[in-house]
C-alpha positions as CSV (number, residue, x, y, z in Angstrom):
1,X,11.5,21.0,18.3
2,X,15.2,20.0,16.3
3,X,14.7,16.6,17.4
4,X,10.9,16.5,16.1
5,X,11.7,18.2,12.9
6,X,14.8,15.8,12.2
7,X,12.5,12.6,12.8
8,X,9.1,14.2,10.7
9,X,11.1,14.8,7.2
10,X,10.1,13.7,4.2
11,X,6.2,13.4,5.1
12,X,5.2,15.7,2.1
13,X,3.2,12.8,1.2
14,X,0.9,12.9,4.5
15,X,-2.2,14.9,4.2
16,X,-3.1,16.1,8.0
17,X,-6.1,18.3,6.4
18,X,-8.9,16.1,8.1
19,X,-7.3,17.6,11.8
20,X,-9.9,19.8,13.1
21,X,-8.4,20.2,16.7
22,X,-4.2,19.9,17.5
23,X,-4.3,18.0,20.7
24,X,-1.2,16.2,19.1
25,X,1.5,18.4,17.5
26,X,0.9,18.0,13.5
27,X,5.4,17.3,13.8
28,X,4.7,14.3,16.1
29,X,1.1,13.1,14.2
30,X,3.4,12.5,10.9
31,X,5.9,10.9,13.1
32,X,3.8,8.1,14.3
33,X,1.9,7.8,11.0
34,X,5.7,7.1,9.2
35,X,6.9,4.8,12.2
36,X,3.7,2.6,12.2
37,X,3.7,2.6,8.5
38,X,7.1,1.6,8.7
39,X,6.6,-1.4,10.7
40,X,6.1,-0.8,14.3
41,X,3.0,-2.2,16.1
42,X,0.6,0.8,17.4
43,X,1.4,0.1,20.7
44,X,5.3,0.5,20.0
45,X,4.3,3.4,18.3
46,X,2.7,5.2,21.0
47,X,5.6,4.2,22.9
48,X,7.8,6.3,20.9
49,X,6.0,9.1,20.7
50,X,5.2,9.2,24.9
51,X,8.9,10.0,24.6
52,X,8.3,13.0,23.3
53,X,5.4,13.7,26.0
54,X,3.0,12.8,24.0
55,X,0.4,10.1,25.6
56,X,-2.2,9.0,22.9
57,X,-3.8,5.3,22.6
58,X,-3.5,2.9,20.2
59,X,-6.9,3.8,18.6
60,X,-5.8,7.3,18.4
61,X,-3.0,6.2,16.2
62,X,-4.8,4.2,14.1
63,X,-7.5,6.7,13.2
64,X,-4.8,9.0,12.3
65,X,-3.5,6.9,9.4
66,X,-6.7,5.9,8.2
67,X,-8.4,9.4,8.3
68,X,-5.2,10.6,6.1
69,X,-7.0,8.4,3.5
70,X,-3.4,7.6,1.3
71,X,-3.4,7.1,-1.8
72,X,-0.8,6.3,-4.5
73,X,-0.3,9.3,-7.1
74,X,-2.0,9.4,-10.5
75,X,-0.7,9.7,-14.1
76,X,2.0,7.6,-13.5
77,X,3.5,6.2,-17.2
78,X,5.4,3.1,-16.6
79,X,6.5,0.9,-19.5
80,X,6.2,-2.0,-17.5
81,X,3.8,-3.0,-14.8
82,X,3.8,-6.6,-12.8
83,X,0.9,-7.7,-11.6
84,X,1.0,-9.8,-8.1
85,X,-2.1,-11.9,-5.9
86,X,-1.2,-12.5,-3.2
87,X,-3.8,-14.3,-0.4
88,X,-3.5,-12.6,3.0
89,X,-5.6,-14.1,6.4
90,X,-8.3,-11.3,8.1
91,X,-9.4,-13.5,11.4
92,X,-10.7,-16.8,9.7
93,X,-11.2,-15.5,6.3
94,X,-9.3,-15.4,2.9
95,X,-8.9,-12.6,1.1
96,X,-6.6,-12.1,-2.5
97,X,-4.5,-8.6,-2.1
98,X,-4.0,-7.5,-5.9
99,X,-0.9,-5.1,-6.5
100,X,0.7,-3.6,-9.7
101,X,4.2,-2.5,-9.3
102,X,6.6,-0.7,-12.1
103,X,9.7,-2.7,-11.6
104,X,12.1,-0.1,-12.9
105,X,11.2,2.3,-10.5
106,X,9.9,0.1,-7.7
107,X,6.4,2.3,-7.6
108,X,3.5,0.3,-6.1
109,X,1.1,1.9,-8.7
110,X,-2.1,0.7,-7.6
111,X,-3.4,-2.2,-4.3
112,X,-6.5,-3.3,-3.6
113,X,-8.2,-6.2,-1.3
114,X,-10.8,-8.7,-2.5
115,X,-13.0,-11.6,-1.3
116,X,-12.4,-13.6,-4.1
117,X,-10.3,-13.8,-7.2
118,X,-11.6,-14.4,-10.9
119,X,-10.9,-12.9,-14.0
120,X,-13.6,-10.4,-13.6
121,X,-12.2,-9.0,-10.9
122,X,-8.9,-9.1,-12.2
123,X,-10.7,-6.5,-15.1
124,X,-12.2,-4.2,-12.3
125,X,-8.6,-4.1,-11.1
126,X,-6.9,-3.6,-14.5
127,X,-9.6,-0.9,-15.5
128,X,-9.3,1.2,-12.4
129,X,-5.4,1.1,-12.9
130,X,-6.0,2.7,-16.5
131,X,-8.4,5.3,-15.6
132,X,-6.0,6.1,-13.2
133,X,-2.1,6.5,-14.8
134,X,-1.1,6.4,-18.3
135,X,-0.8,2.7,-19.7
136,X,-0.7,3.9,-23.3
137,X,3.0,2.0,-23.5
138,X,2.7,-0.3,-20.5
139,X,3.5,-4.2,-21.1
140,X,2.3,-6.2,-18.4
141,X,4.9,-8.7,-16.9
142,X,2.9,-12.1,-16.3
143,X,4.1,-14.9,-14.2
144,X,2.3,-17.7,-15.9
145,X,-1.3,-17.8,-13.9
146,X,-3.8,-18.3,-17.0
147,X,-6.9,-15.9,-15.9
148,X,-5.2,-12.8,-15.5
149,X,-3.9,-13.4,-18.9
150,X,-7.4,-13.5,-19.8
151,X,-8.1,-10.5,-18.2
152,X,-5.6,-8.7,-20.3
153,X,-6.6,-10.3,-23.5
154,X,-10.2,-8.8,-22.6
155,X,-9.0,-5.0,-21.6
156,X,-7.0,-5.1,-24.8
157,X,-3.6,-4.2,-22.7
158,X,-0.3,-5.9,-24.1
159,X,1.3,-8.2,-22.1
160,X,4.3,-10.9,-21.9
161,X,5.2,-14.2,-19.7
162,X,8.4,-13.0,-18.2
163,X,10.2,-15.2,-15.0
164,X,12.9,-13.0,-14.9
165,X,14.6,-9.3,-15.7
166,X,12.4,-7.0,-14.5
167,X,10.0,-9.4,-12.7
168,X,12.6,-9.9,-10.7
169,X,12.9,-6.4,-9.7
170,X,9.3,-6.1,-9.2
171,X,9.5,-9.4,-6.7
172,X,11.5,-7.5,-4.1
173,X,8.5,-5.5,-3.7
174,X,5.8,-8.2,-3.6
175,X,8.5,-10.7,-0.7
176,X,8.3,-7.1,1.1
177,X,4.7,-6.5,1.2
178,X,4.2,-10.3,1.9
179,X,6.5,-9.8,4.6
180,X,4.6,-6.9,6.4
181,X,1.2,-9.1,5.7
182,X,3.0,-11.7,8.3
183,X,2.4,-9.0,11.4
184,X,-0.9,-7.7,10.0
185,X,-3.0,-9.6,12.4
186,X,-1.0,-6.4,14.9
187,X,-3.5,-4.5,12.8
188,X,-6.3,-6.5,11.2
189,X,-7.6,-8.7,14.1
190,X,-11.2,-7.9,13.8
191,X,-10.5,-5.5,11.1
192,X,-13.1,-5.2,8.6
193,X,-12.1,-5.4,5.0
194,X,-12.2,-1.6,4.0
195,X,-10.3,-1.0,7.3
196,X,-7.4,-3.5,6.0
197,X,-7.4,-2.3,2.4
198,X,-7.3,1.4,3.8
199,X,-3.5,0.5,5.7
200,X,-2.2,-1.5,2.9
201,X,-3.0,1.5,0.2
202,X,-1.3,3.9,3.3
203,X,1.5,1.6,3.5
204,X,1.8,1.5,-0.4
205,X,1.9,5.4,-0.4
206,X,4.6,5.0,2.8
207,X,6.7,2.7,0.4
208,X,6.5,4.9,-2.6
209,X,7.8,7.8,-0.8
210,X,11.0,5.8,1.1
211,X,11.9,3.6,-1.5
């Protein structure tokens, strides 16, 4: 099991508590949660673990990152946050991927999917963020879009138009996520909604705990 162990470390983050029987050695269910995470299609992912001896489909796989149920950690206190919408295609239909991201540490601090984007939202979004961390000294980094600054205005949280410094930063995180959103439909072909928003906040968690 060297080999196993070597490949499995640093999944801390991944909950296996919702396992009720070990068909699939917990080592080698971390494994293929990391590696499809990471960027490999299910079925290259059950690939790689059937070289271990381990033969599970795709669906199997799948279930396992979903039923781990990932979410980013709370009472996070940035001093900056960037905000990013970002449209993403499930089958024929539009949806607006919202993501915060502390840009001095990189942190995806908070992802969710919508049908829709409108400055009410945008407040849903923002208000779940503060009930979850600390934004007592947060700025808000703004690119220039005029409802989200309307949205802030409303939720009384401080915020700044800023094209570079640390929106920069924050950018390398949003080109990466839009990156992996060009090989969702490996995931989301028929996917509903929930499904979809349930791997991007896994693969936010993946990110946070890599990066």
């Amino acid at each position: 099991m060297p080999k196993i162990s070597r490949l499995s470390r640093c999944s801390d983050w991944i909950d296996l508590s919702f396992v009720e029987r070990e068909r699939t050695p917990r080592q080698l269910m971390e494994l293929g949660i990391r590696l499809h995470l990471a960027g490999l299609s299910l079925s290259n992912t059950v690939r790689e673990l059937e070289k271990f001896g381990v033969e599970r489909s795709r669906k199997a796989v799948h279930d396992w990152v979903h039923k781990c149920n990932l979410q980013s950690a709370n009472d996070e206190k940035p001093n900056h946050v960037a905000l990013d919408e970002t449209v993403i295609q499930l089958d024929e239909h539009r949806y607006w991927l919202y993501t915060d991201v502390d840009p001095e540490t990189n942190k995806i601090l908070h992802m969710r999917l919508y049908s829709t984007t409108t400055t009410a939202l945008t407040e849903r979004f923002l208000q779940e963020l503060t009930e979850k961390d600390d934004l007592d000294n947060a700025v808000f980094l703004v690119d220039g879009a005029k409802h989200p600054q309307t949205a802030f205005r409303r939720s009384g949280l401080r915020f700044r138009y800023e094209k570079h410094g640390n929106r920069n930063a924050a950018e390398r995180v949003f080109r990466e996520t839009k990156r992996r959103t060009s090989s969702f439909s490996n995931c989301f072909s028929h996917a509903q909604p929930s499904t979809a928003e349930s791997w991007l906040q896994s693969f936010a968690v993946w990110h946070n705990a890599t990066n």
